[in-house]
N, CA, C and O atoms as a printed pandas DataFrame, in Angstrom:
     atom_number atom_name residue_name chain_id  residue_number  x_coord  y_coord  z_coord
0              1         N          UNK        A               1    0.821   -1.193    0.000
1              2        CA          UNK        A               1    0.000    0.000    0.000
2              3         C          UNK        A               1    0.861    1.251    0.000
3              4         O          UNK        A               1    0.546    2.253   -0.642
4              5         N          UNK        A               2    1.979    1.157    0.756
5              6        CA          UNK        A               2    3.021    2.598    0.675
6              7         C          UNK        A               2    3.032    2.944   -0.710
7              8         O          UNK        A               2    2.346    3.939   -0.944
8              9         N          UNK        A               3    3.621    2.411   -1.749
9             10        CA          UNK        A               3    3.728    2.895   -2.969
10            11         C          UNK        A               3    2.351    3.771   -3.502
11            12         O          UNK        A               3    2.236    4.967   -3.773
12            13         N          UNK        A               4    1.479    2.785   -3.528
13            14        CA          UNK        A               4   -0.055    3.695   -3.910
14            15         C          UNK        A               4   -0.758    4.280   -2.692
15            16         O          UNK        A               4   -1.987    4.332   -2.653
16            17         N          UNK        A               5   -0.283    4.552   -2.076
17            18        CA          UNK        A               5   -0.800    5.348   -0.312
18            19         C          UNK        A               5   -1.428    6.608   -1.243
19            20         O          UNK        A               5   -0.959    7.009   -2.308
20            21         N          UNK        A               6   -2.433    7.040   -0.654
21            22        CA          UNK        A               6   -3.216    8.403   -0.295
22            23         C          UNK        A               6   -2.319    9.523    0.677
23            24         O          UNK        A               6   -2.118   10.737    0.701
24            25         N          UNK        A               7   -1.933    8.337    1.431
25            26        CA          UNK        A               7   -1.212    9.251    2.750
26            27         C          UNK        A               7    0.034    9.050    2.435
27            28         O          UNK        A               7    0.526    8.127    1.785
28            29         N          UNK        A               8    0.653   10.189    3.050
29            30        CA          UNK        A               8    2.326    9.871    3.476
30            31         C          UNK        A               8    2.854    8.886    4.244
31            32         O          UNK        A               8    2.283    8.479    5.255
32            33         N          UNK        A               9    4.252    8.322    3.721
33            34        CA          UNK        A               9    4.983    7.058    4.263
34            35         C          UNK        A               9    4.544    7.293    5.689
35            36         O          UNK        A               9    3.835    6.410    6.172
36            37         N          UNK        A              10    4.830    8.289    6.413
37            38        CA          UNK        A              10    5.292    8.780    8.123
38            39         C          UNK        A              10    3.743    8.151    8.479
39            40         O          UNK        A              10    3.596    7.274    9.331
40            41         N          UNK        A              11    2.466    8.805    7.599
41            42        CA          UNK        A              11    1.377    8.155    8.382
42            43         C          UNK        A              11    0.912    6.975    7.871
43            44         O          UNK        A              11    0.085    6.262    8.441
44            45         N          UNK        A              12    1.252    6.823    7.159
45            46        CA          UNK        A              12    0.874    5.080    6.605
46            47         C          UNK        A              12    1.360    4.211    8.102
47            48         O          UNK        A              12    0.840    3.389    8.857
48            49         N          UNK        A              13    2.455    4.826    8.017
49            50        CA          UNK        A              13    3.752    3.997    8.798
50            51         C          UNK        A              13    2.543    3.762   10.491
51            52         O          UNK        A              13    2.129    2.735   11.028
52            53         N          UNK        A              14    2.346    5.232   10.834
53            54        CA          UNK        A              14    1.944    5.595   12.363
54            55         C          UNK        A              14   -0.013    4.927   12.157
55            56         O          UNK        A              14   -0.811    4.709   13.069
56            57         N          UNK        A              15   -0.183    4.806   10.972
57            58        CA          UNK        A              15   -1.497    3.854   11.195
58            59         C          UNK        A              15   -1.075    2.686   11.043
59            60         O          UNK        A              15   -0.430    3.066   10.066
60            61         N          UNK        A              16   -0.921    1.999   11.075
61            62        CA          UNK        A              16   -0.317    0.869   10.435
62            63         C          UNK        A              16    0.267    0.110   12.478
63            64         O          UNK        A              16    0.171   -1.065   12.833
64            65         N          UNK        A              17    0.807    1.310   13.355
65            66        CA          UNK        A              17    1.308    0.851   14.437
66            67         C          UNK        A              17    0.301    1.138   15.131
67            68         O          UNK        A              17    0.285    0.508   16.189
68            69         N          UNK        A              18   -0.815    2.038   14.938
69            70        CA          UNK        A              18   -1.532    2.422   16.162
70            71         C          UNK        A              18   -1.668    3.533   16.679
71            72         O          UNK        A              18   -2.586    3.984   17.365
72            73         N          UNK        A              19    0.057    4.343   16.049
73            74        CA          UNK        A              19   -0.151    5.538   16.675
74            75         C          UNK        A              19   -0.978    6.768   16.536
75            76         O          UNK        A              19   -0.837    7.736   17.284
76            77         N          UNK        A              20   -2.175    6.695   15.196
77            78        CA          UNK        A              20   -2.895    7.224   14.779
78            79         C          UNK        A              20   -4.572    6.748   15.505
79            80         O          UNK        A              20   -5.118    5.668   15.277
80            81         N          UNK        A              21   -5.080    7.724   16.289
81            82        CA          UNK        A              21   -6.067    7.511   16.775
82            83         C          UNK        A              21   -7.659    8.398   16.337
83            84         O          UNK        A              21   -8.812    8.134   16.679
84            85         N          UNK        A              22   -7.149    9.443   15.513
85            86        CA          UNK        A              22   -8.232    9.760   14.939
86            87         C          UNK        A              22   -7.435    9.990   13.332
87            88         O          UNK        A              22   -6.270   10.257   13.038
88            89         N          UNK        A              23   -8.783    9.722   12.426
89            90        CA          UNK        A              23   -8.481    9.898   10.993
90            91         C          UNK        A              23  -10.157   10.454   10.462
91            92         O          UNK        A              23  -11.293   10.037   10.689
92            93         N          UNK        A              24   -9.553   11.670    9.608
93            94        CA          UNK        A              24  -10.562   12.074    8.949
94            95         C          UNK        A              24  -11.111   10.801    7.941
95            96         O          UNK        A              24  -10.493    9.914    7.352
96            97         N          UNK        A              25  -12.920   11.216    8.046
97            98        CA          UNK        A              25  -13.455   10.502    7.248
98            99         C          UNK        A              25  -12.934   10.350    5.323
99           100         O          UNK        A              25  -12.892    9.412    4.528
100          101         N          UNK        A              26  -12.726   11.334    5.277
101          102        CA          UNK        A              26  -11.772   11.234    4.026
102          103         C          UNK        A              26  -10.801   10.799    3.818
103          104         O          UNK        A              26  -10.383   10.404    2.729
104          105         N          UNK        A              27  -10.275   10.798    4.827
105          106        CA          UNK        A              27   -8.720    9.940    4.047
106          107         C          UNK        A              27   -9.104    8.374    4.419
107          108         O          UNK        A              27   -8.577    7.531    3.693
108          109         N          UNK        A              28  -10.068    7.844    5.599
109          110        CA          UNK        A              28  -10.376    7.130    5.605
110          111         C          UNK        A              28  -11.049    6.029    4.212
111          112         O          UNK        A              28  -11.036    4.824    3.964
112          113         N          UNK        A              29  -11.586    7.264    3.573
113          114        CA          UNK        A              29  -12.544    7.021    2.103
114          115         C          UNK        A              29  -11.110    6.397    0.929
115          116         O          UNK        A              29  -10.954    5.324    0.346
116          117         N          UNK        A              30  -10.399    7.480    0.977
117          118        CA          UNK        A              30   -9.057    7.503    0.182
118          119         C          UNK        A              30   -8.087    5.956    0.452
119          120         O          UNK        A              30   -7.599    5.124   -0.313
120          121         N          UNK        A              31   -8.118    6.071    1.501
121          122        CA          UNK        A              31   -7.250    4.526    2.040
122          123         C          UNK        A              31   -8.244    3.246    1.282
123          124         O          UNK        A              31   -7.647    2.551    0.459
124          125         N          UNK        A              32   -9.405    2.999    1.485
125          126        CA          UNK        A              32  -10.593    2.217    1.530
126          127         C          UNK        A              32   -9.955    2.030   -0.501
127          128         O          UNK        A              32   -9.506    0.985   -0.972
128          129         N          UNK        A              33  -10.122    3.281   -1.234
129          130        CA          UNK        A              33  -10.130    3.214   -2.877
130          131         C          UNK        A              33   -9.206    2.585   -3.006
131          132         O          UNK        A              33   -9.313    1.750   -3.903
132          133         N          UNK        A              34   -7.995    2.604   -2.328
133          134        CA          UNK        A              34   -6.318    2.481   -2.686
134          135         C          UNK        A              34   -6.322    0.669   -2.399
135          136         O          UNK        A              34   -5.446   -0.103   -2.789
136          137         N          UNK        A              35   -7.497    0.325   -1.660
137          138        CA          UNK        A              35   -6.988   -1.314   -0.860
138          139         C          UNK        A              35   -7.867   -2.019   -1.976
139          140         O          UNK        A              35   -7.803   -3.148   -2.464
140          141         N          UNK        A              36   -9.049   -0.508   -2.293
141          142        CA          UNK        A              36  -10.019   -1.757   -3.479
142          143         C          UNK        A              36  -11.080   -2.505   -2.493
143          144         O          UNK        A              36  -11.814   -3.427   -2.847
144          145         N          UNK        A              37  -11.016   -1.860   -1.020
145          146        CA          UNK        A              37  -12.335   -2.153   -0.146
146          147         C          UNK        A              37  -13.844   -1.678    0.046
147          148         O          UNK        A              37  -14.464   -0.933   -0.713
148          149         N          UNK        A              38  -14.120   -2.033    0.753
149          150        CA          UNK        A              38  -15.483   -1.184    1.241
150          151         C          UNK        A              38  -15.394   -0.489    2.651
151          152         O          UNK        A              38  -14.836   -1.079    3.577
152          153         N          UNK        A              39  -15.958    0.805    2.824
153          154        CA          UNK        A              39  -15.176    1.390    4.106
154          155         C          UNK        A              39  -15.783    0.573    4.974
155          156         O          UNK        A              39  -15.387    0.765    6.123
156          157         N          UNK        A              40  -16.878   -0.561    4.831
157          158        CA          UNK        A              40  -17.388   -1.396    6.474
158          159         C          UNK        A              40  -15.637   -2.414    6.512
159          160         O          UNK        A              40  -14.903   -2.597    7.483
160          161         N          UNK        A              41  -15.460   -2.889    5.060
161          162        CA          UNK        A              41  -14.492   -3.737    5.145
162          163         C          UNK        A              41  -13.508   -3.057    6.242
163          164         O          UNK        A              41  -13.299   -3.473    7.381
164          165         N          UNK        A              42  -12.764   -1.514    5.405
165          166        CA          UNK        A              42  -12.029   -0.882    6.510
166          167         C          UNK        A              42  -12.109   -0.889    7.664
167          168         O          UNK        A              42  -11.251   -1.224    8.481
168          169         N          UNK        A              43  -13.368   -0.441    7.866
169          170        CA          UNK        A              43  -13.789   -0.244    9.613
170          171         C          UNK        A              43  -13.474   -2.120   10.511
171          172         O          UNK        A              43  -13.235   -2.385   11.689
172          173         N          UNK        A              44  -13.606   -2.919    9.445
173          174        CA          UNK        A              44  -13.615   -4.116   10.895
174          175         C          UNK        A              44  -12.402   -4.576   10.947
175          176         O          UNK        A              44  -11.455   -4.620   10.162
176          177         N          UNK        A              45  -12.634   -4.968   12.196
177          178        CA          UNK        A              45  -11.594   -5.284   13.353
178          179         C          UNK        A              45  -11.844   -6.437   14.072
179          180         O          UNK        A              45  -12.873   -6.776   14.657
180          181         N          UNK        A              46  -10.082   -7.372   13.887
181          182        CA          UNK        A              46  -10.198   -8.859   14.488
182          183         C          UNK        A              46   -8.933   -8.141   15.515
183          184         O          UNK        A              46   -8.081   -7.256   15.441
184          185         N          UNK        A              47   -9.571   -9.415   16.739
185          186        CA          UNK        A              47   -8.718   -8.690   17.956
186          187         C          UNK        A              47   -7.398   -9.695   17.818
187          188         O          UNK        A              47   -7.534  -10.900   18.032
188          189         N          UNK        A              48   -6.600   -9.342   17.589
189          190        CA          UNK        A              48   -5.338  -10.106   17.448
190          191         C          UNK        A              48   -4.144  -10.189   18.559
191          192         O          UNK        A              48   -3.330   -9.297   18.799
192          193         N          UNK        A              49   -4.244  -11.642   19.262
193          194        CA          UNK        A              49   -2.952  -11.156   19.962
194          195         C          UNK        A              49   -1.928  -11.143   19.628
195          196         O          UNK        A              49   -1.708  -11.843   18.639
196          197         N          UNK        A              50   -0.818  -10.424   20.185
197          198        CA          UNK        A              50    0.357   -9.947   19.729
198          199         C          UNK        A              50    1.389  -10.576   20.715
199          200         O          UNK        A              50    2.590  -10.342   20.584
């Protein structure tokens, strides 16, 4: 996704770890085009342990 990112490496990078806790609905939209998802796809979440 870095190569075709919407966003910059730095926040690709800081969503990608967590360190991003709010994101505009738009770039949210923008990320969603770039993966070829649906933003419900985006939105879900498996709890993964680490």
């Amino acid at each position: 996704m870095a190569n075709n990112s919407p966003t910059s490496t730095a926040t690709t990078y800081d969503l990608k770890n967590g360190k991003v806790t709010n994101i505009r609905f738009s770039t949210m939209e923008k990320i969603a085009d770039a993966l070829n998802i649906s933003l419900d796809e985006f939105r879900e979440r498996e709890d993964v342990d680490e």
